[in-house]
N, C-alpha and C positions, 0 to 999 in steps of 0.2 A: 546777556553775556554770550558770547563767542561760544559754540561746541568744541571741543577740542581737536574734532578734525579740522575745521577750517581752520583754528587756529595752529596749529602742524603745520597746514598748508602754506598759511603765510606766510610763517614764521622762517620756514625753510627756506622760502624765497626770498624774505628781506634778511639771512643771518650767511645766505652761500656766497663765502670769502674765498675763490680760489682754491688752494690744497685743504684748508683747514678754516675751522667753518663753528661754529657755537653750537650747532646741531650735532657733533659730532661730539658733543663731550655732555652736552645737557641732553639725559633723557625723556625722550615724547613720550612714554608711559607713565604721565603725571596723571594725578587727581582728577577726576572732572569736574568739580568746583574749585577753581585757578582763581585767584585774585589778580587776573592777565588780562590788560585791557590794552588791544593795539590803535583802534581808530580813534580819532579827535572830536567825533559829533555829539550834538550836545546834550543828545538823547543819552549818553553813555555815565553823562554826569549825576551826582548823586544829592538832590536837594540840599543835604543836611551842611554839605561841604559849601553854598551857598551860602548858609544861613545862618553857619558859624563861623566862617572867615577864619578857617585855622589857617594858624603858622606853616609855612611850606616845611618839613623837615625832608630833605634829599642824601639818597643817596646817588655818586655819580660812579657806575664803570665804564672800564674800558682798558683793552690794554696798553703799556707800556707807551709813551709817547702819542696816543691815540687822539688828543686834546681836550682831554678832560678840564684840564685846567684854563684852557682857555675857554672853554663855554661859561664854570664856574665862576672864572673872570666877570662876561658878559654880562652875567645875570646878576652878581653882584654889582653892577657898575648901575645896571636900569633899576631892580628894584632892593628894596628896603632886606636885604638876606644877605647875611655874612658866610663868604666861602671859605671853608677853613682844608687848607692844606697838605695833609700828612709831608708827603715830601717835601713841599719847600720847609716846614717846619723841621724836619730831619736836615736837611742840608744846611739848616743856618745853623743846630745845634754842631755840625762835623766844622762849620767853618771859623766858629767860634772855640770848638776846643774844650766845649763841656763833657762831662763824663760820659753821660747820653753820647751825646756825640764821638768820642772816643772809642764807645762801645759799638756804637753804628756805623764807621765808618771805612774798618774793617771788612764787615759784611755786606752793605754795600757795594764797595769796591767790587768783590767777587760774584756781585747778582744775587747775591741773598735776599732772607727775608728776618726783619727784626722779631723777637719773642713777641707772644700775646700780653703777657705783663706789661713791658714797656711799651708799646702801643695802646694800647686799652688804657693804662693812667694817663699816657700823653691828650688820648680823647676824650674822657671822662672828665678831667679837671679843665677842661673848657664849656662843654656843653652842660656842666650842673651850675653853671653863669649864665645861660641862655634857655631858660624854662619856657620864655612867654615871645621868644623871639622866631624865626625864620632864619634857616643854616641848612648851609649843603656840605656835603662832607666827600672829600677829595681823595681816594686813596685806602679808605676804611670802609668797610671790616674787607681783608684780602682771602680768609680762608671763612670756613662755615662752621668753625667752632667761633672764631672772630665776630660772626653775624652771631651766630646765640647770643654769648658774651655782652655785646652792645644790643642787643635785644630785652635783654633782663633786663642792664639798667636803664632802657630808656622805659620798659613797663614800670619799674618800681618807680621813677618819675612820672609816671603819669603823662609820656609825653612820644608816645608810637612814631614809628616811622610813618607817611603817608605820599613818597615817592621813591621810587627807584627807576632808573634811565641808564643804560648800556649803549656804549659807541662803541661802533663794529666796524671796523678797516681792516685789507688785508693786512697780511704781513708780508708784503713784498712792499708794500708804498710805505710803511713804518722802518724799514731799513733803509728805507734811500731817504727818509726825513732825518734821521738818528745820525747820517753822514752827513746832511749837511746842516745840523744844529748848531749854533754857537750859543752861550749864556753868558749875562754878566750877573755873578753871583749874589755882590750884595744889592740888586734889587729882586734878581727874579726874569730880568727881561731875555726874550727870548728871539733870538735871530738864526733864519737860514738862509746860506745865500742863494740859494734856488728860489726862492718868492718872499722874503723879506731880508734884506741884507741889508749892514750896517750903513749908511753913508760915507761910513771911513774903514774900508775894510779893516776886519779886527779891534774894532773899538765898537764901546757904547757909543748911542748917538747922544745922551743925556749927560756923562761926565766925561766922556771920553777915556775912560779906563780901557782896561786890555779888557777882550770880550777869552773866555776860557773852555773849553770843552767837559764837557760833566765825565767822570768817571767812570761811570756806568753806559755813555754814550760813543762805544764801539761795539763789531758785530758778535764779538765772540763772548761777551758780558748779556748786549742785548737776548742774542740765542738762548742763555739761560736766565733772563730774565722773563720770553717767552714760554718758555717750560715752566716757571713757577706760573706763569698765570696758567696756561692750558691743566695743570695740575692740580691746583689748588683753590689759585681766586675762581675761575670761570664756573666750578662748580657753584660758587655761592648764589650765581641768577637763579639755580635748578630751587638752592633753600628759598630763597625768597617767595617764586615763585608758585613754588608749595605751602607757603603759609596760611593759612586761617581766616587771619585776619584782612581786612581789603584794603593791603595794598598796593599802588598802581605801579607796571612794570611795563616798562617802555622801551621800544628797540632803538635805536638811533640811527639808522647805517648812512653813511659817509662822512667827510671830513668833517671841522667844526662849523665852516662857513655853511656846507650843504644843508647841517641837521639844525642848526642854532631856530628857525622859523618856525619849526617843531617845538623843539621845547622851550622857547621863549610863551609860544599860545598856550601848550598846557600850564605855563605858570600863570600868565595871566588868567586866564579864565576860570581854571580851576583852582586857585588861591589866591581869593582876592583879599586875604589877609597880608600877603604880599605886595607892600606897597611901590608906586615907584617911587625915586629916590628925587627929593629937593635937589636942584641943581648946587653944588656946594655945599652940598652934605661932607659930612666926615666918611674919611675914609672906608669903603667897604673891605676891603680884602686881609682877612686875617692870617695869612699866611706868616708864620715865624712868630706869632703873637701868642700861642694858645700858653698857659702859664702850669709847668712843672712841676708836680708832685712831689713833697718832701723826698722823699725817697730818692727821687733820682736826680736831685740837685749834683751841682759838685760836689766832689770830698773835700774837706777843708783837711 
């Protein structure tokens, strides 16, 4: 394992964004046994994770708009692991009108952040359906009571985390994406016309519906949706990173195209319980899917 100084060393190098930067909020007076493993070589890997062929469990950060979701996409499309959503699964609740939804879509509007109650049942009643499977999780846990939270219950399942991965972009190339986003909401598809524009300007290319701007995507919402993560989420690398247990925490720096060959090889290699996907397979991508806890159904 890495000394903590070279790992400092690197880390500063691959995390310095311009004005603001990950090292600026995550302290280097960690631990010196770090379950922090930055290089890909094969010496780094762990027999046992050979030999057992576990299930990939991921978590993916990044801030706001950073393409989380499209790497999640990716990886769900090559191999056998469902990537489950937060946001798209929030947004289809706001666009359908359920209570949840109702409750969320106030708060979002304004850059907020949902309660841990309702996020924590919205995740928890999907992944106690996926014991023995492969899932990356998109959006969760955002703060570090969130990460305990989802820590406990994936210990009392018997079923630990064994990946976390961070994409780091400035925040100067995240504003000038956020202007030119477009979405079509009920699938999810995502357009900008600076390097993927519609074929019809303002329309999907698929149904040709009107393509719409997400509510949260302008600057003055973005800005405090920036503050929530520099506040809140970006502390949770530091909890991670500090735990105990080993496991593996990975930096990503640049867009999704740059980092995807990265962590496409750690999945493969290092989870080869991870399988790839039968050409016409069922669908992988569970966004909008995960299924609602009594509780927060509609009121009838």
């Amino acid at each position: 394992m890495a000394s903590l100084s070279v790992l400092t060393s690197a880390s500063r190098s691959c995390l310095r964004i311009g004005a603001r930067s990950v090292c600026s909020i995550i302290p280097w007076t960690l631990p010196k046994e770090l379950p922090f493993y930055m290089n890909l070589s094969s010496s780094e890997k762990s027999s046992t994770v050979t030999q057992d062929k576990p299930a990939l469990r991921m978590l993916l950060f990044g801030k706001p708009c950073s393409g989380k979701g499209t790497l999640a996409a990716r990886i769900s499309k090559k191999y056998d692991v469902l990537a489950i959503s937060t946001g798209d699964l929030l947004r289809q609740h706001i666009s359908e009108r359920t209570e949840v939804g109702r409750q969320a879509e106030e708060i979002v509007a304004a850059g907020g952040l949902l309660p841990d109650g309702i996020m924590l049942d919205l995740i928890t009643s999907r992944l106690d359906t996926l014991k023995s499977e492969s899932w990356i999780l998109d959006g969760f846990p955002r703060t570090q009571r969130q990460g305990r939270l989802l820590d406990d219950f994936l210990e009392k399942q018997n079923i630990p985390l064994n990946l976390v991965a961070n994409v780091d972009i400035s925040d100067d190339l995240l504003f000038k994406w956020i202007s030119d986003r477009w979405v079509h909401l009920p699938s999810g598809r995502v357009y900008s016309t600076s390097y993927n524009p519609p074929k019809v300007p303002g329309l999907d290319d698929v149904t040709g519906e009107p393509l719409t701007k997400r509510p949260d995507d302008n600057p003055e919402t973005f800005s405090r949706r920036l503050e929530h993560y520099y506040a809140q989420t970006s502390p949770v690398l530091y909890y991670y990173a500090s735990r105990a247990y080993s496991t593996r925490l990975v930096n990503l720096c640049g867009d999704s195209d740059a980092v995807w060959p990265t962590l496409e090889t750690i999945v493969r290699e290092s989870f080869p319980g991870a399988r790839e996907r039968v050409p016409g397979s069922s669908k992988p991508w569970l966004s909008g899917q995960l299924q609602v806890r009594p509780s927060l159904q509609p009121l009838q």
